[in-house]
VODO-657573 format. One line per field, with one value per residue: residue number from 0; z, y, x of N, C-alpha, C in turn; residue in three letters. Coordinates in Angstrom, 1 decimal. Layout:
residues N
nr	c(NUM / ...)
nz	c(Z / ...)
ny	c(Y / ...)
nx	c(X / ...)
caz	c(Z / ...)
cay	c(Y / ...)
cax	c(X / ...)
cz	c(Z / ...)
cy	c(Y / ...)
cx	c(X / ...)
rest	c(ALA / ...)
end
This chain:
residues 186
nr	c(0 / 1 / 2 / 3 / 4 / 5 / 6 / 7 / 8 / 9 / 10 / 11 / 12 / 13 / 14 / 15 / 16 / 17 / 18 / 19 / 20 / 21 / 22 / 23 / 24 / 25 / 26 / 27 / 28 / 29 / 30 / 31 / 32 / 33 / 34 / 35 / 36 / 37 / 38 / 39 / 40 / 41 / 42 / 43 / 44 / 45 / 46 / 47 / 48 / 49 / 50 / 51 / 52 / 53 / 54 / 55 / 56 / 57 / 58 / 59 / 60 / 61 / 62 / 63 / 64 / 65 / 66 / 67 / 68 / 69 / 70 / 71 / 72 / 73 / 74 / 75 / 76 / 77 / 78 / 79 / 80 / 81 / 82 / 83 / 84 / 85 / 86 / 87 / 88 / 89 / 90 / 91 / 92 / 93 / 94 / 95 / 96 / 97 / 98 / 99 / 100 / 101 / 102 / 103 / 104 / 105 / 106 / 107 / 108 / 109 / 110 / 111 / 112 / 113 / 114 / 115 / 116 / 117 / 118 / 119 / 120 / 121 / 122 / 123 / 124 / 125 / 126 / 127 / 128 / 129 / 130 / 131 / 132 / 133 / 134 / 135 / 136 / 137 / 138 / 139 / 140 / 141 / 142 / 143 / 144 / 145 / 146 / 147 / 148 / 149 / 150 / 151 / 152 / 153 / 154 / 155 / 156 / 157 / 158 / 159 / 160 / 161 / 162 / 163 / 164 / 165 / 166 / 167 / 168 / 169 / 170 / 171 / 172 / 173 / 174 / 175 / 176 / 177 / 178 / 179 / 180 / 181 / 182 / 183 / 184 / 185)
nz	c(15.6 / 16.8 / 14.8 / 12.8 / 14.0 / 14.4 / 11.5 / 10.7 / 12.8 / 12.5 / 9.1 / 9.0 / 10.0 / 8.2 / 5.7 / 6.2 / 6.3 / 3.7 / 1.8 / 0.9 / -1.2 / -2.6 / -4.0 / -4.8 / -7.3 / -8.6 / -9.8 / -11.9 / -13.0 / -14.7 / -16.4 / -17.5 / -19.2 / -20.9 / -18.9 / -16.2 / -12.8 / -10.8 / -11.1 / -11.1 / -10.5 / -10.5 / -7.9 / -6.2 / -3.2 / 0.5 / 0.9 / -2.0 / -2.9 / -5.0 / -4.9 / -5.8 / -6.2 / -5.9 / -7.5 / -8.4 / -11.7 / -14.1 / -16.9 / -20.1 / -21.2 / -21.2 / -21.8 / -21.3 / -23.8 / -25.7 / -25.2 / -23.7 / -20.7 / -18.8 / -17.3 / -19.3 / -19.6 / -19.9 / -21.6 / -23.7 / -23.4 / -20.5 / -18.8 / -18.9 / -16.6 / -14.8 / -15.3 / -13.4 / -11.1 / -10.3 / -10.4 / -7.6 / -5.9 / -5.8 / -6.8 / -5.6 / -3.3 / -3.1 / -2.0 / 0.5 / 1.0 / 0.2 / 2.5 / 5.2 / 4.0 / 4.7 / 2.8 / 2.7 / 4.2 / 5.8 / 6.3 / 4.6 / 1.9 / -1.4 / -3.4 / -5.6 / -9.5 / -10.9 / -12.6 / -12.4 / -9.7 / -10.2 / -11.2 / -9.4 / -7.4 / -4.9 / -3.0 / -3.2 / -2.9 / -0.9 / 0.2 / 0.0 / 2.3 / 3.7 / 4.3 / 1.6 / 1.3 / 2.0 / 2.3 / 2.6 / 3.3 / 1.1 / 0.0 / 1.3 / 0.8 / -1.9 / -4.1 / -7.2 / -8.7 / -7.4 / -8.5 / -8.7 / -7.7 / -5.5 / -3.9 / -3.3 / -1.6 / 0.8 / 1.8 / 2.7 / 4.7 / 6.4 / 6.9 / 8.5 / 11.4 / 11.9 / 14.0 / 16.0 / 16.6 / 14.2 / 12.0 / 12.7 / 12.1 / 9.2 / 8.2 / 9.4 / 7.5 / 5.3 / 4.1 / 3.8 / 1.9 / -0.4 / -0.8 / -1.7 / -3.8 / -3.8 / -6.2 / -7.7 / -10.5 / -12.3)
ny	c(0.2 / -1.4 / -1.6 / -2.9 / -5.4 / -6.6 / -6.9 / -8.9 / -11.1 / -11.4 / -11.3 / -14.1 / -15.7 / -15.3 / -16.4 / -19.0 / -19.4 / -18.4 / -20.4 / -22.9 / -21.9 / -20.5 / -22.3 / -23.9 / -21.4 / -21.1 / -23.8 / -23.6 / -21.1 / -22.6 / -24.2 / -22.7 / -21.2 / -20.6 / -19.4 / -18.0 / -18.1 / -16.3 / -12.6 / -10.2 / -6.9 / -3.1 / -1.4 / 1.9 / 2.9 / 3.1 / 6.4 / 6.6 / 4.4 / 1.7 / -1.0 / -5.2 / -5.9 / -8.6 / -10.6 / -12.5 / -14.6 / -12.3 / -12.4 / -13.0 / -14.6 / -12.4 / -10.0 / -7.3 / -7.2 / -6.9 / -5.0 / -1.9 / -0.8 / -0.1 / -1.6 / -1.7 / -1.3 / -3.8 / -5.9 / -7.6 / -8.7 / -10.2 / -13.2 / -16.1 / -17.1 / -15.5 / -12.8 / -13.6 / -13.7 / -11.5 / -10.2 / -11.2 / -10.7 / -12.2 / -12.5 / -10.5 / -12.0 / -13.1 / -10.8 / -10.9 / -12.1 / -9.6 / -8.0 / -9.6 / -9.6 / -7.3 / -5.0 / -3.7 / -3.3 / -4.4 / -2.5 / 0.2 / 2.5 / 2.3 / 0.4 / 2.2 / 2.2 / 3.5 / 5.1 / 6.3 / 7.5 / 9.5 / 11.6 / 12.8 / 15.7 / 17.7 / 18.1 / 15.3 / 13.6 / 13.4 / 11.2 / 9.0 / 8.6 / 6.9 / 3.5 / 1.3 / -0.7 / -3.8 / -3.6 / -0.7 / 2.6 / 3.3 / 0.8 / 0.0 / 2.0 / 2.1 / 1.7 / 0.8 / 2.6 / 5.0 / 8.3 / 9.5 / 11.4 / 12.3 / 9.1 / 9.8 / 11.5 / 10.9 / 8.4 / 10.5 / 11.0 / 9.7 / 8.0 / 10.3 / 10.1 / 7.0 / 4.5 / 1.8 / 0.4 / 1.2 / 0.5 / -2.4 / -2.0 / -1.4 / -3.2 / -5.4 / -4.8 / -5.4 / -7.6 / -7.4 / -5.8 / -7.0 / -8.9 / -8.0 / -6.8 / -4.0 / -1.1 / -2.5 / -2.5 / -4.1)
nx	c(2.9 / 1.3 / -0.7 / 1.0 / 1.5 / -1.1 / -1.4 / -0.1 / -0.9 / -3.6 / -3.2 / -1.6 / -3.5 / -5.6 / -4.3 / -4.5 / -6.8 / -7.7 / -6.1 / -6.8 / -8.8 / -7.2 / -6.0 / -8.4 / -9.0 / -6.6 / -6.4 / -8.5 / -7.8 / -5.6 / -7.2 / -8.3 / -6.6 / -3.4 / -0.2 / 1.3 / 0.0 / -0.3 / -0.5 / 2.0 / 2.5 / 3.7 / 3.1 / 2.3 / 3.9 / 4.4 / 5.4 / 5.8 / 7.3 / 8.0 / 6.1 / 6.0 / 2.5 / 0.7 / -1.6 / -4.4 / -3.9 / -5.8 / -6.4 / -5.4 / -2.5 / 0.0 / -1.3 / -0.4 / 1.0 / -0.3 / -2.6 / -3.9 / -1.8 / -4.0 / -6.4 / -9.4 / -12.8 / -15.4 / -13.0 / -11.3 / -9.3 / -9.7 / -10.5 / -12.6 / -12.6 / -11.5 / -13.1 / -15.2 / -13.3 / -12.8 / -14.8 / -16.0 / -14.0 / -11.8 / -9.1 / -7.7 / -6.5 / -3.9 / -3.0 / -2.4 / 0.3 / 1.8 / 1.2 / 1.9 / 4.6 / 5.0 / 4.6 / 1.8 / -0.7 / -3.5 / -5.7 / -5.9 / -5.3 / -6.2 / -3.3 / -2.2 / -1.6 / 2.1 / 2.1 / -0.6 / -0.5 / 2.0 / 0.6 / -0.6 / -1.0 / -0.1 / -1.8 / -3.1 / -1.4 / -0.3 / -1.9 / 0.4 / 1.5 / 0.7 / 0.8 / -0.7 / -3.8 / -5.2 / -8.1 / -10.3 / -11.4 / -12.2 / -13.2 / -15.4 / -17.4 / -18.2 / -16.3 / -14.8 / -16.6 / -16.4 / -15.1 / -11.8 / -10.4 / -12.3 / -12.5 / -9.9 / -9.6 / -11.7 / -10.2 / -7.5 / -8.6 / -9.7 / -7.5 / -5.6 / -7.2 / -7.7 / -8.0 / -7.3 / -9.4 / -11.4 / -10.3 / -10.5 / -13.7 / -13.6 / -12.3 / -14.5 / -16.9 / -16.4 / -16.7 / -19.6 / -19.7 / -17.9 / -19.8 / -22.6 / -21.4 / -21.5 / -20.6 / -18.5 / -17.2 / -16.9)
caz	c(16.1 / 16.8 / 13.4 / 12.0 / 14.9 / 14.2 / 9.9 / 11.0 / 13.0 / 11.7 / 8.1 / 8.9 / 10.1 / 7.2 / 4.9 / 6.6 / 5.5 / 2.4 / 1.0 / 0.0 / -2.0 / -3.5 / -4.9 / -6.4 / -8.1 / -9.1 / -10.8 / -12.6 / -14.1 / -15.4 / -16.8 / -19.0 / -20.3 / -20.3 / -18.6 / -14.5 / -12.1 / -10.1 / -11.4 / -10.3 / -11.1 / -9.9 / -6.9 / -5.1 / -1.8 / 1.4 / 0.0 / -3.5 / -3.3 / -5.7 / -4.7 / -6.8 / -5.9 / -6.0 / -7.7 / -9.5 / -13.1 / -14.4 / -18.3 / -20.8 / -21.3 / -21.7 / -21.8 / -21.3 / -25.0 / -26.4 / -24.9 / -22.6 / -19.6 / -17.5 / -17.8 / -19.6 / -19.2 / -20.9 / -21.7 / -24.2 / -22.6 / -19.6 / -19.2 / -18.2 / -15.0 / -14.8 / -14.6 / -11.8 / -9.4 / -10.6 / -9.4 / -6.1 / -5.7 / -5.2 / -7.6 / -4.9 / -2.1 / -3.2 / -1.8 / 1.7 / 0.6 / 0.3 / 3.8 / 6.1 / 3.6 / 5.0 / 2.1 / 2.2 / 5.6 / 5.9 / 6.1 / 4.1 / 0.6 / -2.5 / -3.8 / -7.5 / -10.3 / -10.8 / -14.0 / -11.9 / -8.7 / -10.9 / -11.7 / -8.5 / -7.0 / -3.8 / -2.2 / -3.7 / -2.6 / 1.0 / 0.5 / 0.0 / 3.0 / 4.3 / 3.9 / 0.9 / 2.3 / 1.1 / 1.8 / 2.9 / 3.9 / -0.1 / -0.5 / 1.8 / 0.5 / -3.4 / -4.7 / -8.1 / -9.1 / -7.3 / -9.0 / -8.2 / -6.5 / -4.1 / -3.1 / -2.2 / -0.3 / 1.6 / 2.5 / 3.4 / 5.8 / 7.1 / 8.2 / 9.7 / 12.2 / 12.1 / 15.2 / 16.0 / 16.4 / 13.3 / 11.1 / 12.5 / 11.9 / 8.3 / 8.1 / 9.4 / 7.0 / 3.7 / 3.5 / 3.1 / 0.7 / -1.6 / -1.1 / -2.6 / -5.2 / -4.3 / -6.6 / -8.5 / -12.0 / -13.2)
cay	c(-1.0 / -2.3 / -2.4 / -3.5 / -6.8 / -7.0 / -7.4 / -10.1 / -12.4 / -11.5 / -11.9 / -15.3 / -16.6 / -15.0 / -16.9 / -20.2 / -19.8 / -18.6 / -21.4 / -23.7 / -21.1 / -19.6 / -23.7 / -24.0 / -20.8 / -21.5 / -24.6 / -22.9 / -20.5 / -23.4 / -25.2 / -22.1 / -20.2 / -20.8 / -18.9 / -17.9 / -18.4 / -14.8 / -11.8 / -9.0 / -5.4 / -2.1 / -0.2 / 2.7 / 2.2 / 4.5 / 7.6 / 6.2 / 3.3 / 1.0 / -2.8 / -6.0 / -6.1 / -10.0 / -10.7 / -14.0 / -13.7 / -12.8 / -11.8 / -13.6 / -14.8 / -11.2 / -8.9 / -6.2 / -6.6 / -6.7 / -4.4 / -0.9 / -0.8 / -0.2 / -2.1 / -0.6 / -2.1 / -4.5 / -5.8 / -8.6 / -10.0 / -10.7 / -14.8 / -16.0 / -17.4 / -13.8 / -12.1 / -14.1 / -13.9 / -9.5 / -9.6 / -11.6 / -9.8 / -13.1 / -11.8 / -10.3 / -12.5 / -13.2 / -9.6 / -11.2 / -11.9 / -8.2 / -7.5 / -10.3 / -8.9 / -5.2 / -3.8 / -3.7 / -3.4 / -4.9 / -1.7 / 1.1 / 3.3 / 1.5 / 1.0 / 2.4 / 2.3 / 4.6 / 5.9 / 7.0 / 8.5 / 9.9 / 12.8 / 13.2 / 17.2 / 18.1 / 17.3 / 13.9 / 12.9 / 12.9 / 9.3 / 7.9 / 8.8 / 5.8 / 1.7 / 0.8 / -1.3 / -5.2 / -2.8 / 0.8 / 3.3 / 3.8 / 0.2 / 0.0 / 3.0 / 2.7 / 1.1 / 1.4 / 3.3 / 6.3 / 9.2 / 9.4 / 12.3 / 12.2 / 8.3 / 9.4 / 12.5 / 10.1 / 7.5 / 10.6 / 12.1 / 8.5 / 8.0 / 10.9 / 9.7 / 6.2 / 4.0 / 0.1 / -0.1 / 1.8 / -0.3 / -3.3 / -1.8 / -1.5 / -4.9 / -6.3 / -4.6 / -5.3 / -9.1 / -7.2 / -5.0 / -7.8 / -10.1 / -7.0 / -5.9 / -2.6 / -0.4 / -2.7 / -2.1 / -5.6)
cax	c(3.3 / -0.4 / -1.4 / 1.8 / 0.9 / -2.7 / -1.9 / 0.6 / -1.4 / -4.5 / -2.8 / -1.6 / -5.1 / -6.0 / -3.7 / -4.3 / -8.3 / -8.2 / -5.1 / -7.9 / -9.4 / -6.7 / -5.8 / -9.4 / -9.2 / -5.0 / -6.4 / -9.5 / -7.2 / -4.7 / -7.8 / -8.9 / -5.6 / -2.2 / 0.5 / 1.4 / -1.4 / -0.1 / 0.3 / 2.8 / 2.3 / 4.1 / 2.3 / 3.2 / 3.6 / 4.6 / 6.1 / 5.7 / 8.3 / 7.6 / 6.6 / 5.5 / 1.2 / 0.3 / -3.0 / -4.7 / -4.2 / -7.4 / -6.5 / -4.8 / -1.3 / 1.0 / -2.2 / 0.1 / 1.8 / -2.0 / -3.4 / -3.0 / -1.3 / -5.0 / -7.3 / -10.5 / -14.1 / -15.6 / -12.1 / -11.4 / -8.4 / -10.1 / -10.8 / -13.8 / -12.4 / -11.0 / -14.3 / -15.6 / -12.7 / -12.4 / -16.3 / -16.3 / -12.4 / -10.9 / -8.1 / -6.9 / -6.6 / -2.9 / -2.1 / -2.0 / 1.5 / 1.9 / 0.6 / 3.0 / 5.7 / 5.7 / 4.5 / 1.3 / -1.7 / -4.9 / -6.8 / -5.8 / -5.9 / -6.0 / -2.7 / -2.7 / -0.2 / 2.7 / 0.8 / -1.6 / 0.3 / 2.7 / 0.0 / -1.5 / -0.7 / 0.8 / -3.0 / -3.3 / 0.4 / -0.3 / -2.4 / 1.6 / 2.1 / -0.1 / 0.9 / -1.7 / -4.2 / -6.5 / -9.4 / -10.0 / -12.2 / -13.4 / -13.8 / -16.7 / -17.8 / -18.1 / -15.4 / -14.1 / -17.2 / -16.3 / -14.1 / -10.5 / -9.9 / -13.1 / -11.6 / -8.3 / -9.5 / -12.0 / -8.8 / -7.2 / -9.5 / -10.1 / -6.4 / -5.8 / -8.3 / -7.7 / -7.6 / -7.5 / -11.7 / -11.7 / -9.8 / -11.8 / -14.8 / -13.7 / -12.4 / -16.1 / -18.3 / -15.7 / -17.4 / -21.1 / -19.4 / -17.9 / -21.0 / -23.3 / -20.9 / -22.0 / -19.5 / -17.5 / -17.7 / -16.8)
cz	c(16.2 / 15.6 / 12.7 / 12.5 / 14.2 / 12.7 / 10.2 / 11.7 / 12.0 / 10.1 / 8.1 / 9.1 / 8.7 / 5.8 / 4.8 / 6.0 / 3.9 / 1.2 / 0.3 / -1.2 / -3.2 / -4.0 / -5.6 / -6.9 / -9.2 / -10.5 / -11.6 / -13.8 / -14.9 / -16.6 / -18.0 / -20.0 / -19.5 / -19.3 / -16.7 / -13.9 / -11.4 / -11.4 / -10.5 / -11.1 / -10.1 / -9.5 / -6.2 / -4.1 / -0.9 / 0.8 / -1.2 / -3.7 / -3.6 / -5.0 / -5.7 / -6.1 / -6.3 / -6.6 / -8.5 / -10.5 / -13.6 / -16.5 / -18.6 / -20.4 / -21.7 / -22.4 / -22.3 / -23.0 / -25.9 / -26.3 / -24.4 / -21.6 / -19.1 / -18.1 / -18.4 / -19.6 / -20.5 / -21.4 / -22.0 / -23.7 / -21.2 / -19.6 / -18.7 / -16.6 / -14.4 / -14.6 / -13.6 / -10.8 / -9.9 / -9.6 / -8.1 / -5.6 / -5.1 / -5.8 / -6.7 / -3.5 / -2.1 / -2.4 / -0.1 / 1.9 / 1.1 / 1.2 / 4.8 / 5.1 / 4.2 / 4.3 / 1.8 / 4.1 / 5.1 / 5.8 / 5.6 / 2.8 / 0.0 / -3.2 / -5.9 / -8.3 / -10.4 / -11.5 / -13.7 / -10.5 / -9.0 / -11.5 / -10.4 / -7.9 / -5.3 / -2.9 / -1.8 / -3.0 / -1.1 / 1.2 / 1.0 / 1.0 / 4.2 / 3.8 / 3.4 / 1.9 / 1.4 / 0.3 / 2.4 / 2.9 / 2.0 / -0.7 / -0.5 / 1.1 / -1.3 / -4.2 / -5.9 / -9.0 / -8.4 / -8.0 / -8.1 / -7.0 / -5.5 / -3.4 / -2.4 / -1.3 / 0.8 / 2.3 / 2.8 / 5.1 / 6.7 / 8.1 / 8.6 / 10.7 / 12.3 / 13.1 / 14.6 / 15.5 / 15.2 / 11.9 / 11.5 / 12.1 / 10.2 / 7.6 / 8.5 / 8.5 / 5.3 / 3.6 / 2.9 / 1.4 / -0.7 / -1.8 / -1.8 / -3.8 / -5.4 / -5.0 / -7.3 / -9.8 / -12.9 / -13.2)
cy	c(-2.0 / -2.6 / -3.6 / -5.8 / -7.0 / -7.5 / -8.7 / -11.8 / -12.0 / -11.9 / -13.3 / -16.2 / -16.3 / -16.1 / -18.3 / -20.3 / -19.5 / -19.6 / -22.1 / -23.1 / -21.2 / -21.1 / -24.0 / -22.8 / -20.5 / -22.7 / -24.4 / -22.3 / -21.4 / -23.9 / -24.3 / -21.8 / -20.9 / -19.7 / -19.0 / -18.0 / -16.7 / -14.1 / -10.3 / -7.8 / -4.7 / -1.4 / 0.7 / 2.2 / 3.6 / 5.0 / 7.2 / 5.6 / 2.1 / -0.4 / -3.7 / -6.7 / -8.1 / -10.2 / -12.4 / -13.6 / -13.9 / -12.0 / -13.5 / -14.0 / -13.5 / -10.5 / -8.0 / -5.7 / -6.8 / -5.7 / -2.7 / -1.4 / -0.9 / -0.9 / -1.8 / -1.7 / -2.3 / -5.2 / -7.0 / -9.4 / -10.5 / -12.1 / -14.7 / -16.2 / -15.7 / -12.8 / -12.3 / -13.4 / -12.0 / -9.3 / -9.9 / -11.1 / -10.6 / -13.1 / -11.0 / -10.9 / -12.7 / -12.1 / -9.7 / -11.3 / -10.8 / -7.9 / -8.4 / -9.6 / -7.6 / -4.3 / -2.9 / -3.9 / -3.9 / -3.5 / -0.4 / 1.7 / 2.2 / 1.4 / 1.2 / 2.5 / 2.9 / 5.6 / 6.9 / 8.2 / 9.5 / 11.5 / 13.6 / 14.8 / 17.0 / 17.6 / 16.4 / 13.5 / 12.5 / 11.0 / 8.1 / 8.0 / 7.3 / 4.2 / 1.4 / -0.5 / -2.9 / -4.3 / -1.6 / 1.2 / 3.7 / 2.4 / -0.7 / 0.7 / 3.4 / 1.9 / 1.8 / 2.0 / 5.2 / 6.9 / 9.2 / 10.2 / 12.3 / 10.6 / 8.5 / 10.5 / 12.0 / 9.0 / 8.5 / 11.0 / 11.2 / 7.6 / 8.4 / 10.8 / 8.2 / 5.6 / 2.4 / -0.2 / 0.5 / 1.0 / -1.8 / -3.2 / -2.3 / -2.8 / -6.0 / -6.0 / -4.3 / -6.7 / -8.8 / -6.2 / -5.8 / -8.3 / -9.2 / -7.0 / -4.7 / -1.8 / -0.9 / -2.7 / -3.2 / -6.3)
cx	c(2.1 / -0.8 / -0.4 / 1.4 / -0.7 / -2.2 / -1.0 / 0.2 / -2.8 / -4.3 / -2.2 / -2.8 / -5.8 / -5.9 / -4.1 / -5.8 / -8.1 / -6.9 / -6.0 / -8.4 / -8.7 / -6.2 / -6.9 / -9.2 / -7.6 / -5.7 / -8.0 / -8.6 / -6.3 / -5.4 / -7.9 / -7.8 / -4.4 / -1.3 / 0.7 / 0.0 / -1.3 / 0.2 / 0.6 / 2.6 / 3.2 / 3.2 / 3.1 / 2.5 / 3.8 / 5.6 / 6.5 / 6.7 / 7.4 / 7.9 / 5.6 / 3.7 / 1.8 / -1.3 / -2.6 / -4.6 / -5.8 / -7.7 / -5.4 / -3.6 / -0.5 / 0.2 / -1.9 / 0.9 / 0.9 / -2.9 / -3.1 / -2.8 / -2.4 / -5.9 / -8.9 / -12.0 / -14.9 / -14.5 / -11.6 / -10.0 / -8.7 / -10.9 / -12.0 / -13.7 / -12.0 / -11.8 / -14.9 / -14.5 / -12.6 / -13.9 / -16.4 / -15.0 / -11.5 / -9.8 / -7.5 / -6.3 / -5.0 / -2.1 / -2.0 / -1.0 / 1.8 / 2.4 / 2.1 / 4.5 / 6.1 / 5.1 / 2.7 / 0.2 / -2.7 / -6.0 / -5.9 / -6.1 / -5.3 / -4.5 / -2.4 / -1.2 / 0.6 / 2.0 / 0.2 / -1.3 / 1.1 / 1.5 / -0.6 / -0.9 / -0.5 / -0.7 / -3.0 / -2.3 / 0.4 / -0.8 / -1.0 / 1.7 / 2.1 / 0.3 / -0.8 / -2.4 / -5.1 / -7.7 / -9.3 / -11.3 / -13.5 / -14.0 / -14.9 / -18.0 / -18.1 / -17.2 / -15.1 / -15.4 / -17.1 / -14.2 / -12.8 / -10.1 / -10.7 / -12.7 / -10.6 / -8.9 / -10.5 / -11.0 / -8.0 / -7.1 / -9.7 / -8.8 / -5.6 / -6.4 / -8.5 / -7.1 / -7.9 / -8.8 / -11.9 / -11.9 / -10.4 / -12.9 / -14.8 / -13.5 / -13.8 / -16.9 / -17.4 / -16.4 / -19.0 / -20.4 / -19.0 / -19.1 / -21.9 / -22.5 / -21.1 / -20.4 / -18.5 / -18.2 / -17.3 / -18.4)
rest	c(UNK / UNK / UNK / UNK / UNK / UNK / UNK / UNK / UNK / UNK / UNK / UNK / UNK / UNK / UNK / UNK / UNK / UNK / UNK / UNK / UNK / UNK / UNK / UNK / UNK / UNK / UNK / UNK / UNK / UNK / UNK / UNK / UNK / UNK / UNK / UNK / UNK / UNK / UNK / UNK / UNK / UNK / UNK / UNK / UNK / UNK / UNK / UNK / UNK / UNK / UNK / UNK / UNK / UNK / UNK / UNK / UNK / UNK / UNK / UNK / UNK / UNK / UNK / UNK / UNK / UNK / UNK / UNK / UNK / UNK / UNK / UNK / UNK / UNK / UNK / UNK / UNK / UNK / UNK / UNK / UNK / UNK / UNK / UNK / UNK / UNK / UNK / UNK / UNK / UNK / UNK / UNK / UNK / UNK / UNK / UNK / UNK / UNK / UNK / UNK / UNK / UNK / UNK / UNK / UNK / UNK / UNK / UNK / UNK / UNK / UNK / UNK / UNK / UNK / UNK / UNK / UNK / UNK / UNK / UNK / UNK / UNK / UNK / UNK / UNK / UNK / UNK / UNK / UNK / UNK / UNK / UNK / UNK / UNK / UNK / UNK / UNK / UNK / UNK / UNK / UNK / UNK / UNK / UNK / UNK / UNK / UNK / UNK / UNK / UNK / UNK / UNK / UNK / UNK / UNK / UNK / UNK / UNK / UNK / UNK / UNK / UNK / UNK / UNK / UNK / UNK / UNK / UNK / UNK / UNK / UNK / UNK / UNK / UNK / UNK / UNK / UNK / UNK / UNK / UNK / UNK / UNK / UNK / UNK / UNK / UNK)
end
């Protein structure tokens, strides 16, 4: 009940700063490529019910019928505006949405594709158990340079033992983590 309160006001203060943002980087993407300014993907969510993620588009026009399904590095449908907002991770700011919707917390595990959940082993499966999160305990911690399985079993080990001061903690020290770039692999 505390968190669910804390992602709710804190996600509307949230929302209320970064609107300006997410209008210069709406009209960035218009300028370069055609198509939607969002894009929606399928994530699992608590106990692997499927919801529609929010991100900026940061590929082409209909990527998906060009390309694979995941996105692979180095990755020629990616715009140029598209590289920027993937590196500073303003490509996701949309998924505040997410969060005031229900589906989605301010501090938790990453939520990943079916694709990818869809293999995970009776271990792995526990992460669903958790409301995916903006950020999380691996995105302090490494980000999308660490291996699959040592992230989820660090986001699980992190909320089992996750309290209020916790999850602020992780929420203060995700702004040093974008601003470095430590661990993203864009």
């Amino acid at each position: 009940m505390i968190k669910r309160l804390t992602d709710i006001i804190l996600g509307i203060i949230a929302a209320i700063i970064i609107f300006p943002i997410m209008i210069l980087c709406a009209i960035a993407i218009k300028l370069e490529s055609k198509g939607p300014i969002f894009f929606l993907q399928n994530r699992s969510g608590v106990n692997g019910k499927l919801f529609k993620i929010f991100k900026l588009r940061t590929m082409v026009q209909n990527a998906s019928k060009v390309g694979p399904v995941l996105t692979q590095k180095a990755d020629p449908r990616i715009t140029k505006v598209g590289a920027f907002l993937r590196r500073s991770s303003l490509d996701e700011l949309p998924q505040i949405i997410n969060v005031l919707k229900g589906e989605m917390s301010l501090v938790g595990p990453r939520p990943e594709v079916p694709q990818i959940t869809d293999t995970y082993d009776e271990e792995l499966k526990e992460v669903l158990k958790y409301k995916p999160g903006i950020t999380g305990m691996s995105q302090i911690n490494g980000r999308a340079a660490l291996d699959i399985v040592p992230k989820i079993r660090m986001e699980i080990a992190y909320q089992r033992r996750a309290t209020f001061f916790s999850d602020l903690l992780i929420m203060l020290k995700t702004p040093w983590a974008l601003i470095t770039n430590r661990g993203n692999v864009m």
